[in-house]
Backbone as a printed PyTorch tensor [residue, N CA C, xyz], in Angstrom:
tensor([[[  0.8330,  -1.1910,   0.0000],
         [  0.0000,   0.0000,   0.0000],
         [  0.8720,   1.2470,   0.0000]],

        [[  0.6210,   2.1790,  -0.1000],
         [  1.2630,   3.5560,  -0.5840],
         [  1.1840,   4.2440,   0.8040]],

        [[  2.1430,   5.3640,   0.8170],
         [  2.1490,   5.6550,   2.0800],
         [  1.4310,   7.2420,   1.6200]],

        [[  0.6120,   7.6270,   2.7450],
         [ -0.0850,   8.9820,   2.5350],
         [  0.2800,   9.7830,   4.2230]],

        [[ -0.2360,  10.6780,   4.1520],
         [  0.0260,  11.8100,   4.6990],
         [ -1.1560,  12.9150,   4.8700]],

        [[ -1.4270,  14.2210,   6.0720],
         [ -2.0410,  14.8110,   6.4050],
         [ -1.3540,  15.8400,   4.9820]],

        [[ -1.9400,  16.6960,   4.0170],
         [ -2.2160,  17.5060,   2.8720],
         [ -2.4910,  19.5040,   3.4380]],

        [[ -2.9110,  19.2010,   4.6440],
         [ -3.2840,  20.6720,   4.6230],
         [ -2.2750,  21.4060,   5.7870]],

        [[ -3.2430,  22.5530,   6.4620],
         [ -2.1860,  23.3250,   7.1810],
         [ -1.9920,  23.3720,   8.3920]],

        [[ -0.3980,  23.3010,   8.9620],
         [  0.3380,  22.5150,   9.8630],
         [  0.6450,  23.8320,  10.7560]],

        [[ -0.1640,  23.9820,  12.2870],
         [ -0.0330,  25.0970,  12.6290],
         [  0.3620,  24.7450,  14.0890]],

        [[  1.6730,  25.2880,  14.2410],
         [  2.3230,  24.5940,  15.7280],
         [  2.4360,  26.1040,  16.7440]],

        [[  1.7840,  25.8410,  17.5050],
         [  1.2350,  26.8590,  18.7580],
         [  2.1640,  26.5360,  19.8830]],

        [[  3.5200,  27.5120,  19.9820],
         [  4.4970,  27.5280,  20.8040],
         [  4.6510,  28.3430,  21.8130]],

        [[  3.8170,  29.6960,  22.0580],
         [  3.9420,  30.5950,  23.1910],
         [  2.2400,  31.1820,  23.0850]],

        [[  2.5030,  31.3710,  23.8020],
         [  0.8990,  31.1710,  25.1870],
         [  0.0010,  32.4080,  24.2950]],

        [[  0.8460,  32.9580,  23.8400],
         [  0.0940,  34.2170,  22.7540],
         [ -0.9250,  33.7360,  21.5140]],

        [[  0.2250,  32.6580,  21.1470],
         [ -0.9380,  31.9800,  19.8880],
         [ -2.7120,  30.7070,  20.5350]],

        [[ -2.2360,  31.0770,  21.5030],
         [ -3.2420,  29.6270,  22.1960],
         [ -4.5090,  30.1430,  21.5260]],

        [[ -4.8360,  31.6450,  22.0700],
         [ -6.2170,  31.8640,  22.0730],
         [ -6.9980,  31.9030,  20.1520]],

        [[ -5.7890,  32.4760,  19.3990],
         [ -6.1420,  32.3130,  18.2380],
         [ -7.0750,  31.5580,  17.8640]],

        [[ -5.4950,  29.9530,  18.4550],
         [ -5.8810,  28.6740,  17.5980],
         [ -7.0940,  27.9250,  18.3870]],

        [[ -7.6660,  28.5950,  19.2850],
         [ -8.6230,  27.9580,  20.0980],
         [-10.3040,  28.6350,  20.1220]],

        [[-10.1550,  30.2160,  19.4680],
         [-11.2330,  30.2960,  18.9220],
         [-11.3870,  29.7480,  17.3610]],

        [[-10.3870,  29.3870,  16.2420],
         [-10.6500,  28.7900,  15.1100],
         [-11.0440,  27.2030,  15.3620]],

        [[-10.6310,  26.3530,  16.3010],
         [-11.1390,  25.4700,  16.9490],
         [-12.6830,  25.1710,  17.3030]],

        [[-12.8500,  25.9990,  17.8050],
         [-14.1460,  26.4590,  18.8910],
         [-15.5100,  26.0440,  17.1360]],

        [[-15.0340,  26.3160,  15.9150],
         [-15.9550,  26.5070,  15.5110],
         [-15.6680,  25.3940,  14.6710]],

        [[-15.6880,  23.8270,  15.1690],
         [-15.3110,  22.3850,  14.4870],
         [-16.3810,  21.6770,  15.5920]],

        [[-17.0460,  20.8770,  14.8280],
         [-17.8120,  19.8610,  15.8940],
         [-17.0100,  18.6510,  16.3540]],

        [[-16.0900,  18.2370,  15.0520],
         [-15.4160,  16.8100,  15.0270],
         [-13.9710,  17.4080,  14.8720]],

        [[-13.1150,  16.6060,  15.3730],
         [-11.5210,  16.6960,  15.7160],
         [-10.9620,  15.8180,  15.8560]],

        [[-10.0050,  15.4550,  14.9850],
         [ -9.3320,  14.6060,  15.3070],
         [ -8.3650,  14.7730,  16.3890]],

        [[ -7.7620,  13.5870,  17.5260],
         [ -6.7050,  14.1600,  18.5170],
         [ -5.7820,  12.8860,  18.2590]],

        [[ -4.6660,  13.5540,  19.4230],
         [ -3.4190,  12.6780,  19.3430],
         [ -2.8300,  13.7010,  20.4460]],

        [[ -1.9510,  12.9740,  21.3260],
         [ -1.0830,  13.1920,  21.7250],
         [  0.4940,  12.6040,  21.5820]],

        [[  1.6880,  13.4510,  21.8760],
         [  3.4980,  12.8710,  21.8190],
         [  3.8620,  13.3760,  23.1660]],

        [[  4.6610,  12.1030,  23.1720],
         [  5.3930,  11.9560,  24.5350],
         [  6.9540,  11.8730,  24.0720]],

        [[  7.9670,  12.5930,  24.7170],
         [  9.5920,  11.6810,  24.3130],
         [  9.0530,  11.0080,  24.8250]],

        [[  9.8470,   9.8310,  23.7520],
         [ 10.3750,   8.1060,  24.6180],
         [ 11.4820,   8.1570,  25.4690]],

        [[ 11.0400,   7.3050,  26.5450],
         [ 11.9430,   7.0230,  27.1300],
         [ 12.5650,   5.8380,  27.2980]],

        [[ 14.3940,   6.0710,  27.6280],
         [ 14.4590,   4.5670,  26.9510],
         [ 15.5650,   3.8920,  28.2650]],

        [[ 14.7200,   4.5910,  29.4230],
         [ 15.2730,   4.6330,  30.8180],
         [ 14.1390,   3.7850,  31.7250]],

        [[ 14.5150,   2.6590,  32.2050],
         [ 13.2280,   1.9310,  32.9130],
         [ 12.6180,   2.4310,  34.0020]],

        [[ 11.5790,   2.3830,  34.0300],
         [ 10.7370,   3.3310,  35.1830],
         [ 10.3830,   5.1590,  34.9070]],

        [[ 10.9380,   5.3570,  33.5700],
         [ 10.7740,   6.9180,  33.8750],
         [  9.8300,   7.4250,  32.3230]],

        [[  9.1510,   7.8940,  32.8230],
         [  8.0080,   8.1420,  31.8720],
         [  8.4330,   9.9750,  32.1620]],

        [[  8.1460,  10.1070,  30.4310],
         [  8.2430,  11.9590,  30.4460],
         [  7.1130,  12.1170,  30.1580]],

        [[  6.8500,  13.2740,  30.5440],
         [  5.1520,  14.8040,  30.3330],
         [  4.8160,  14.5040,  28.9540]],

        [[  3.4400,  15.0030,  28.6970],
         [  2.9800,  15.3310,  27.3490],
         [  3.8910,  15.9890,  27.0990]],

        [[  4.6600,  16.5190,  25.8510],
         [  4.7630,  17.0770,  24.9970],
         [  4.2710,  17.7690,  23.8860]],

        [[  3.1920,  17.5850,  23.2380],
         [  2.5460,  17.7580,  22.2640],
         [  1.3310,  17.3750,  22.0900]],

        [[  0.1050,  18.2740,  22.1350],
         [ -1.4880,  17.9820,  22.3100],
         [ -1.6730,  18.0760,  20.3690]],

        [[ -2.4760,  17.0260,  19.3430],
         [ -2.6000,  17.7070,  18.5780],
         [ -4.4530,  17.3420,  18.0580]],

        [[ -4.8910,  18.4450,  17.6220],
         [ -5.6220,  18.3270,  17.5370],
         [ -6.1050,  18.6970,  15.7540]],

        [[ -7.3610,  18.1170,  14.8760],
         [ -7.1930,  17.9280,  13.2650],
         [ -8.3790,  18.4680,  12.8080]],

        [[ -8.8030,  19.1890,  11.8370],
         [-10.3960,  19.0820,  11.0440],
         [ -9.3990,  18.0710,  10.0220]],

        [[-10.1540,  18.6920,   8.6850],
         [ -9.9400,  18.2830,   7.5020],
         [ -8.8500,  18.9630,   7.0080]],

        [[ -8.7540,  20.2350,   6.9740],
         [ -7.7460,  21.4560,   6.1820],
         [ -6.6460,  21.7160,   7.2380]],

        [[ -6.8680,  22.0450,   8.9430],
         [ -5.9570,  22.4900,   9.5480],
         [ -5.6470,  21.8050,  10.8670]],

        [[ -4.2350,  21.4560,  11.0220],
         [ -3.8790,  20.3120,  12.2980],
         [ -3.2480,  21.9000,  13.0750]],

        [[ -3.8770,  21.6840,  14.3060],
         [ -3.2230,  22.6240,  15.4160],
         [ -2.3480,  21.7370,  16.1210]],

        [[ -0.6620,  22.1110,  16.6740],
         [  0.1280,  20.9060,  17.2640],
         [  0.3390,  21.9870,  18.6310]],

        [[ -0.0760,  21.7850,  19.8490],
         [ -0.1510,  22.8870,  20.3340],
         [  1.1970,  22.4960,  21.6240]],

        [[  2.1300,  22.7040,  21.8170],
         [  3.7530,  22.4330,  22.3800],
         [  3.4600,  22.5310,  23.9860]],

        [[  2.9170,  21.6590,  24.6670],
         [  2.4870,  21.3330,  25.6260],
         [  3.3550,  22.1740,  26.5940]],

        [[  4.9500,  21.5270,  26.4210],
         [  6.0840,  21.5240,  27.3700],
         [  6.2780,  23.4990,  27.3060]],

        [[  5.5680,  23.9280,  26.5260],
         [  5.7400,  25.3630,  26.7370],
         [  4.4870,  26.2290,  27.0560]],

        [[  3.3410,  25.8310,  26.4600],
         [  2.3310,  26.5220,  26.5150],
         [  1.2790,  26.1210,  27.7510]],

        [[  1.4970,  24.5710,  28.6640],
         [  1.3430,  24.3650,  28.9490],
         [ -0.5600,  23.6910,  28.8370]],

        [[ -1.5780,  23.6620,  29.3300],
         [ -2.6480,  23.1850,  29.0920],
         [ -3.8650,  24.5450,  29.2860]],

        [[ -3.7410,  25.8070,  28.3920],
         [ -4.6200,  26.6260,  29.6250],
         [ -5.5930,  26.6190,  29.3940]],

        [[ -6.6860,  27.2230,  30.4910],
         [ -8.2910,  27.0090,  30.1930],
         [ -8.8750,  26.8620,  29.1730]],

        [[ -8.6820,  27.7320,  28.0540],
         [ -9.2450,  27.4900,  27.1490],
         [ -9.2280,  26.0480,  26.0440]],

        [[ -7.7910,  25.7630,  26.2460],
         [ -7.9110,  24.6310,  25.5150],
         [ -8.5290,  23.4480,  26.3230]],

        [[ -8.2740,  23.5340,  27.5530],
         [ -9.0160,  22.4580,  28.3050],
         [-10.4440,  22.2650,  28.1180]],

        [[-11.0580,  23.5630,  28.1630],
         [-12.5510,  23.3530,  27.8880],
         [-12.9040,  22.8590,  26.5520]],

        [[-12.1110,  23.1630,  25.5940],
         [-12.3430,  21.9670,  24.2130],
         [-12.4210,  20.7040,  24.5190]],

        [[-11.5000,  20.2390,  25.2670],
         [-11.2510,  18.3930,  25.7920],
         [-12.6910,  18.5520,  26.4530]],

        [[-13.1180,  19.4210,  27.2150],
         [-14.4270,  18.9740,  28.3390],
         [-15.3230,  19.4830,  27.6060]],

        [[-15.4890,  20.0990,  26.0700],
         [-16.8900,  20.6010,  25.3690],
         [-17.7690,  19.0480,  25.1400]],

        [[-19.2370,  19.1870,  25.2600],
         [-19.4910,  17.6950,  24.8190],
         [-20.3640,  18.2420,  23.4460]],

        [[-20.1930,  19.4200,  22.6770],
         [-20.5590,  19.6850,  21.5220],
         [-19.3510,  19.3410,  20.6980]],

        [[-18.1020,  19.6100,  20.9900],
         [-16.9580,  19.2010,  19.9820],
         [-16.7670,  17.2750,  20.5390]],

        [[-16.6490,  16.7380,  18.8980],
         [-16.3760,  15.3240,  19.3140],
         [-14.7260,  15.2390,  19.2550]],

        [[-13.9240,  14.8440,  19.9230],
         [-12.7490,  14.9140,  19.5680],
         [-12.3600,  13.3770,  19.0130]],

        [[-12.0050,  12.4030,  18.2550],
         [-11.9570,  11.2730,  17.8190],
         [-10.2130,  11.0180,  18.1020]],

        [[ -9.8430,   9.7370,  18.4530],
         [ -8.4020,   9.0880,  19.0960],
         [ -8.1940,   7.5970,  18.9930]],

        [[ -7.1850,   7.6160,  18.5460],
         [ -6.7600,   6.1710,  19.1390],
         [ -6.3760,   5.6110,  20.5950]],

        [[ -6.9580,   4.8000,  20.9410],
         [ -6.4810,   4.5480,  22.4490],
         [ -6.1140,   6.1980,  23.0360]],

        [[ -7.2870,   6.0900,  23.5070],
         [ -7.2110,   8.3710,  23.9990],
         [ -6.9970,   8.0110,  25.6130]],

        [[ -7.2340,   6.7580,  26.1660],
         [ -7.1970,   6.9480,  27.6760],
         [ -6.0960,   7.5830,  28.0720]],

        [[ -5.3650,   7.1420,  27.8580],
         [ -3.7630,   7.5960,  28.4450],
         [ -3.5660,   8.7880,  28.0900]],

        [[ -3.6340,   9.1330,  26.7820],
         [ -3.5410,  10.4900,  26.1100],
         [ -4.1710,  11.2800,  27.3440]],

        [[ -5.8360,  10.8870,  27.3330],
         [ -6.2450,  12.3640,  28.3330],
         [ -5.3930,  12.4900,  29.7990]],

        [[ -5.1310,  10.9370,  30.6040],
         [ -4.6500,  11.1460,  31.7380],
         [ -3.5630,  11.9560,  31.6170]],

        [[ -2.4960,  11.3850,  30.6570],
         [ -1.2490,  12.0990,  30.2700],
         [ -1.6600,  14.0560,  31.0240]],

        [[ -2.8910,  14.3230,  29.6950],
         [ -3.5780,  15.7560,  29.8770],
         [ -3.7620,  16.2720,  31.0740]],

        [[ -4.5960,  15.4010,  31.9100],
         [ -5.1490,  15.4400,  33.2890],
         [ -4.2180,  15.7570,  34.4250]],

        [[ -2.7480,  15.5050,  34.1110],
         [ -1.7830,  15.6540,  34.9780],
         [ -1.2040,  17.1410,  34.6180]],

        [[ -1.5000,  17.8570,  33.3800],
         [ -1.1820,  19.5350,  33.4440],
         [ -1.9430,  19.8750,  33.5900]],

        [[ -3.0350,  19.9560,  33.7790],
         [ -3.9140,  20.2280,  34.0860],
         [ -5.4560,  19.7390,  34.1730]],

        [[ -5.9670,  19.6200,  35.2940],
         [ -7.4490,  18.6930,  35.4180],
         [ -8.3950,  18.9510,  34.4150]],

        [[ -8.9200,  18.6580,  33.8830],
         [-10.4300,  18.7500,  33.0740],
         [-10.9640,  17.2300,  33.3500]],

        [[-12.4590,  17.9240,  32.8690],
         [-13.7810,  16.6230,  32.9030],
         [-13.8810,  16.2200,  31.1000]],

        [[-12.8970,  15.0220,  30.7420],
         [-13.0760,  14.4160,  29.4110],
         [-14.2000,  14.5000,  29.0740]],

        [[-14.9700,  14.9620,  27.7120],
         [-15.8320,  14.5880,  27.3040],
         [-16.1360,  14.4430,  25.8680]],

        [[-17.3270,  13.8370,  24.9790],
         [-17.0930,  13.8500,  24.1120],
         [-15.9760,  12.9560,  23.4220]],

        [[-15.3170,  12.2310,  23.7340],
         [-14.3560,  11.4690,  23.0350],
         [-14.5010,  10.1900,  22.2190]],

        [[-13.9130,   9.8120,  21.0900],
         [-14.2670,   8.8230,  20.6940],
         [-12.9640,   7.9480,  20.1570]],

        [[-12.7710,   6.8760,  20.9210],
         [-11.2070,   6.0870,  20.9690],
         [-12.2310,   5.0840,  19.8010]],

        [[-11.3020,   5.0680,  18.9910],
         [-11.2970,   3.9900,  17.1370],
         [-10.8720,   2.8660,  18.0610]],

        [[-10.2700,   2.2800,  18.8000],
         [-10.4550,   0.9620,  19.4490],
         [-11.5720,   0.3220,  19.7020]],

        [[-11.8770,   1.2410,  20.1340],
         [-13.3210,   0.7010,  20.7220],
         [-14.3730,   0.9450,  19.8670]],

        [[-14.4330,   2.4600,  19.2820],
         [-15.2740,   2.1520,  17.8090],
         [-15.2640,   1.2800,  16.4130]],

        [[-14.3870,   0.7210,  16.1620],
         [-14.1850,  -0.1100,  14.8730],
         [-14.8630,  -1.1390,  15.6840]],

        [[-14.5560,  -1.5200,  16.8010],
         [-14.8780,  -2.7560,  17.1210],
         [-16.5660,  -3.4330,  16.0390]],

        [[-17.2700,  -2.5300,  16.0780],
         [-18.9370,  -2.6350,  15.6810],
         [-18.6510,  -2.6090,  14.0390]],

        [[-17.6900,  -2.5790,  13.5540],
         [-17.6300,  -2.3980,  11.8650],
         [-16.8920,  -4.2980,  12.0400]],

        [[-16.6830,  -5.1200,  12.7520],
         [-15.8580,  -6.1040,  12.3690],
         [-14.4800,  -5.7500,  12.1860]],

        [[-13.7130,  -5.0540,  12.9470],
         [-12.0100,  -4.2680,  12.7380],
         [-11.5680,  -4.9270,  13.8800]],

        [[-10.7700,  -6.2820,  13.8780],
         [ -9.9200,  -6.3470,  15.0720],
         [ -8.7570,  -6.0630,  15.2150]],

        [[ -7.7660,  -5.6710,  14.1100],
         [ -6.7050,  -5.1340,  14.5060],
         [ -6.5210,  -3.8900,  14.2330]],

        [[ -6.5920,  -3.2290,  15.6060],
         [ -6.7760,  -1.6370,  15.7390],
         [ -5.9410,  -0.4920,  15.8740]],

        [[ -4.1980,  -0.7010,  15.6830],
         [ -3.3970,   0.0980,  15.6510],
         [ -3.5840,   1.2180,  14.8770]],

        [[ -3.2000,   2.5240,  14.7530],
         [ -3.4410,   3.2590,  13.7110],
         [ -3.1840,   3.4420,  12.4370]],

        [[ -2.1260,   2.6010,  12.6000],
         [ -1.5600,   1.7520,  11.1280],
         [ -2.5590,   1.4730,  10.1850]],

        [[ -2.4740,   0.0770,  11.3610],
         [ -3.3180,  -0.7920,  10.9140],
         [ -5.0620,  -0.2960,  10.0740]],

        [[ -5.8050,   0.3600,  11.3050],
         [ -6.7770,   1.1870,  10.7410],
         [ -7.0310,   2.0780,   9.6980]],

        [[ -5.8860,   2.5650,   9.1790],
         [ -5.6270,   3.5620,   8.1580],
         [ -5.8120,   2.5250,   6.9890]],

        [[ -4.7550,   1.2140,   6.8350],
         [ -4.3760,   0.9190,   5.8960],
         [ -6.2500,  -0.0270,   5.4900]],

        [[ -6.9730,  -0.3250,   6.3130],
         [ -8.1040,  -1.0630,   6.1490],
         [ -9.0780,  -0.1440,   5.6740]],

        [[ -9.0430,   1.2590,   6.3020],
         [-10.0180,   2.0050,   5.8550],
         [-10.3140,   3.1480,   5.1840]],

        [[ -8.8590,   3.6890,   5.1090],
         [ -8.3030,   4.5220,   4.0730],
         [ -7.7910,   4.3760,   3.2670]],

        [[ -7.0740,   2.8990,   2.9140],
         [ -5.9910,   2.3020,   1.8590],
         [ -4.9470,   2.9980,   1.5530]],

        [[ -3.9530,   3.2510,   3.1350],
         [ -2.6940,   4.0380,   2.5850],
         [ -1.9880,   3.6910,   4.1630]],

        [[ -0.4870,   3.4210,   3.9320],
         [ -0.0820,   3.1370,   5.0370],
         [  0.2870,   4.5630,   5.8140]],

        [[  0.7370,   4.4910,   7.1620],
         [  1.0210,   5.7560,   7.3140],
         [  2.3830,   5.9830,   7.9150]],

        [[  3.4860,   6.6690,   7.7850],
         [  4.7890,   6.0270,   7.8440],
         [  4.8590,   6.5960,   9.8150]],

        [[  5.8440,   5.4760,  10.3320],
         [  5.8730,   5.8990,  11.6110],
         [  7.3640,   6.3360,  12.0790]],

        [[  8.0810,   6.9990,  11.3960],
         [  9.6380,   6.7710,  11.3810],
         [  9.8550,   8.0570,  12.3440]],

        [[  8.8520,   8.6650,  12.7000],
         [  8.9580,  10.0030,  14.0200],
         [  8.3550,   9.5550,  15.0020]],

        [[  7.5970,   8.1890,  14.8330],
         [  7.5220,   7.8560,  16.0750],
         [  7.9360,   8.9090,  17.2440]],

        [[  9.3060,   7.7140,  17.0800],
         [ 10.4980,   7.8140,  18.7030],
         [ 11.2060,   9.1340,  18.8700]],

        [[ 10.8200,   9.6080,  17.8140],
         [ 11.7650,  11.3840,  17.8980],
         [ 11.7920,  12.5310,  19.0300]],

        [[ 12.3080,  13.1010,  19.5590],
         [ 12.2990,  14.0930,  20.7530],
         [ 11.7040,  15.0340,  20.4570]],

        [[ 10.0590,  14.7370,  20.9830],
         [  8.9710,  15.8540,  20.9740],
         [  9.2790,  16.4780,  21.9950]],

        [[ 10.5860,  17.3000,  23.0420],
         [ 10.7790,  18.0920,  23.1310],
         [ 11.7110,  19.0680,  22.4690]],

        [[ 12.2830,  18.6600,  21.6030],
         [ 13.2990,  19.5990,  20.6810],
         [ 13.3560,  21.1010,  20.9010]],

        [[ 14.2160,  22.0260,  21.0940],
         [ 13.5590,  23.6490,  20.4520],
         [ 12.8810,  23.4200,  19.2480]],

        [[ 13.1760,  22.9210,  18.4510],
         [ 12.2100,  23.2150,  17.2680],
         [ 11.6880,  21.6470,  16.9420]],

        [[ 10.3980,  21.5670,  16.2350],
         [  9.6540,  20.2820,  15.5220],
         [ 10.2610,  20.3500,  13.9880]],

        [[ 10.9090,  19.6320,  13.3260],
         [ 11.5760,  19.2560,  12.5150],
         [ 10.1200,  19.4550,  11.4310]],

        [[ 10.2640,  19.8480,  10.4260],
         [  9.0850,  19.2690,   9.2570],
         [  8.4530,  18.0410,   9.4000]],

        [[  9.5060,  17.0160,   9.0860],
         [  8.8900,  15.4920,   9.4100],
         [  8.3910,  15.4450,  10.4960]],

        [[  8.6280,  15.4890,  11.6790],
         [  7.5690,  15.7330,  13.0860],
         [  6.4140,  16.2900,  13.0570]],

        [[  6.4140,  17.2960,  12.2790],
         [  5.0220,  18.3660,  12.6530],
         [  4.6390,  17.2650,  11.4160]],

        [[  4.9590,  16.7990,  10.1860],
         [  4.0210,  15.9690,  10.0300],
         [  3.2660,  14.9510,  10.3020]],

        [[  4.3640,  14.1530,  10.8160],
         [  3.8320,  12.7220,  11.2390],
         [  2.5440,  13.0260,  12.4910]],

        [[  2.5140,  14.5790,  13.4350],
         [  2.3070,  14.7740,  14.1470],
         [  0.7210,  14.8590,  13.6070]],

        [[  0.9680,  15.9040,  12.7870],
         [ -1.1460,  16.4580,  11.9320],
         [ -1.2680,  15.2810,  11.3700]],

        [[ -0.7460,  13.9890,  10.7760],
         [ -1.0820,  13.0450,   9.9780],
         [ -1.7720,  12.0290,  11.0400]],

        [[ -1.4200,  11.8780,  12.2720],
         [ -2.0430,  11.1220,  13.0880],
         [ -3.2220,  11.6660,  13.9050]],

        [[ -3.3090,  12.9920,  13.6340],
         [ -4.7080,  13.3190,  14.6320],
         [ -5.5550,  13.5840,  13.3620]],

        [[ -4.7770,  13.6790,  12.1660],
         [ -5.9080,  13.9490,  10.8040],
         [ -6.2730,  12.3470,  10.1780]],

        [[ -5.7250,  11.4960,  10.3960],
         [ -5.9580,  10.1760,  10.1850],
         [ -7.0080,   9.4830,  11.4520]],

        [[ -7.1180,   9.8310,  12.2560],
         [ -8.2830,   9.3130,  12.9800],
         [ -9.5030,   9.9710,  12.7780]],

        [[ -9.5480,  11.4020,  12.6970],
         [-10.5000,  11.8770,  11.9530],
         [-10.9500,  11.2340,  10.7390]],

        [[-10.1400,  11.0240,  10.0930],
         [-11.3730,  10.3880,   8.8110],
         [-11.1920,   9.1910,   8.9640]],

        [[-10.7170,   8.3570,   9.4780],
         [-11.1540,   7.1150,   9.5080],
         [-12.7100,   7.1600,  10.2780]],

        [[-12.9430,   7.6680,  11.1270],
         [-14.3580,   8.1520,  12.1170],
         [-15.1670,   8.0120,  10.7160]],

        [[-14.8820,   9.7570,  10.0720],
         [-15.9300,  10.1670,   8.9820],
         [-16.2320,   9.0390,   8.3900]],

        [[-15.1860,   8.2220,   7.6170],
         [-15.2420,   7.2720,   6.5240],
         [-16.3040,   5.8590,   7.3750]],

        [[-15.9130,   5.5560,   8.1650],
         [-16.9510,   4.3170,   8.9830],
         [-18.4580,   4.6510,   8.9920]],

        [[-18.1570,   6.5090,   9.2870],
         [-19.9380,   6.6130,   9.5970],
         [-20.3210,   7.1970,   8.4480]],

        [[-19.4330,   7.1200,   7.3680],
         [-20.4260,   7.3800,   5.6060],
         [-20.6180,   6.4240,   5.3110]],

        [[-19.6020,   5.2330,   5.5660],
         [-20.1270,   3.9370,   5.1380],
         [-19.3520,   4.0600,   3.6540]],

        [[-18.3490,   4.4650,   3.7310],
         [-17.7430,   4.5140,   2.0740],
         [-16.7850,   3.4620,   2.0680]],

        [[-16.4300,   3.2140,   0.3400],
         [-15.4960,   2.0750,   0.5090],
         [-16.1280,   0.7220,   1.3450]],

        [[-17.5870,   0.6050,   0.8940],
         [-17.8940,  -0.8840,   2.0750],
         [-17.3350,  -0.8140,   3.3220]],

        [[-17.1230,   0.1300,   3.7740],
         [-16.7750,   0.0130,   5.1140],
         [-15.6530,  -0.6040,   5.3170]],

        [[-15.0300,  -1.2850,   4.7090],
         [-13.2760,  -1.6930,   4.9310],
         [-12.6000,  -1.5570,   3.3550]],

        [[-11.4700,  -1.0950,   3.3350],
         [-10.8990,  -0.9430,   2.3030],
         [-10.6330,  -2.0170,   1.0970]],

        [[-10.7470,  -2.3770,   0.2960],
         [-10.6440,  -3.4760,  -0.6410],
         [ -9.0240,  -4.2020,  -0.8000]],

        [[ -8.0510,  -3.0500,  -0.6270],
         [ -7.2560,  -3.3140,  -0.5870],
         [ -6.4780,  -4.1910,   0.6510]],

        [[ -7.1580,  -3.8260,   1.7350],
         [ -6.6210,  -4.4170,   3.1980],
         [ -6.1710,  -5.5540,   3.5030]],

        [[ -5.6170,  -6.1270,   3.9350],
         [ -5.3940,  -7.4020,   4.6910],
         [ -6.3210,  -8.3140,   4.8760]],

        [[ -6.8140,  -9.5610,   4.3960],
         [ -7.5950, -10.0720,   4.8990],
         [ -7.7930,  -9.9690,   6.4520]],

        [[ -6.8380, -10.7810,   7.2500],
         [ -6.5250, -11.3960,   8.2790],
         [ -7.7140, -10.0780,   9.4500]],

        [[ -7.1850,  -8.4190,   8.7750],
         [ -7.9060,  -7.4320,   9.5940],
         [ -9.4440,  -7.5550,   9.2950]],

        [[ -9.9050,  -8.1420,   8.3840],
         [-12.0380,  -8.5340,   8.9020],
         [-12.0230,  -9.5570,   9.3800]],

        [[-13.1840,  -9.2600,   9.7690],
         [-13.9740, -10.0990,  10.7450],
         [-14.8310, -10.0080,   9.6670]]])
């Protein structure tokens, strides 16, 4: 399968000035894709902070630099709006991750683990999900990269909007019902 990528505009919110901007252009999206980055750590027992909240429509990924801007009200009340849906892969951790800069009441969320489940999708990585229901792999080679850097490298801020813009439409695409609902191209082994 071909490897694809988030297409539109990549807007990384680094000092506390840009928050409110990118959070009233936010404010006016019902559906969102999310994702959160953590550095890896490759030290046993030691887990690092969010790093990087990102959140997707269709046209514009906000990557908003956690380790600087920190979590402030306003963006929190997006995570706790139950008019905005925010859509995730495995989001539990993601929000706790959240919950530790700052408290909010999750709401609205919708983890693709647990939603594919009802389409017949048992293998639910985001990979994996992309390549079944979008027919395009999605490359993971920023994974492991230091989402605290001074700066997000190009390839980072992509891989970064490509994963909160890839759960977004995998959502859309399940509940249009396009493509039969699993990609033609996919893996057997991934239907049920």
């Amino acid at each position: 399968m071909p490897v694809d990528a988030f297409h539109g505009t990549i807007r990384v919110i680094d000092s506390v000035q840009q928050v409110d901007g990118a959070v009233e252009e936010i404010r006016r999206q019902t559906v969102l894709g999310f994702d959160t980055e953590t550095r890896p750590s490759f030290s046993k027992g030691r887990v690092n902070k969010v790093a990087l909240l990102q959140l997707s429509d269709e046209n514009t990924a906000w990557l908003f630099r956690i380790q600087r801007v920190g979590l402030p009200p306003s963006l929190a009340d997006i995570l706790a709006d139950p008019a905005i849906i925010k859509v995730g892969n495995a989001v539990g951790q993601d929000i706790a991750t959240l919950c530790r800069v700052r408290p909010f009441s999750a709401s609205s969320f919708v983890d693709l683990q647990q939603f594919t489940k009802q389409y017949g999708i048992q293998d639910n990585s985001l990979s994996k999900l992309s390549a079944i229901v979008l027919g395009f792999r999605l490359s993971k080679a920023q994974q492991l990269s230091n989402w605290e850097s001074e700066t997000l490298q190009p390839a980072q801020r992509l891989y970064a909007a490509t994963d909160a813009w890839a759960s977004l439409r995998i959502y859309q695409m399940l509940l249009a019902g396009d493509a039969g609902r699993i990609h033609p191209d996919a893996p057997e082994k991934s239907n049920v």
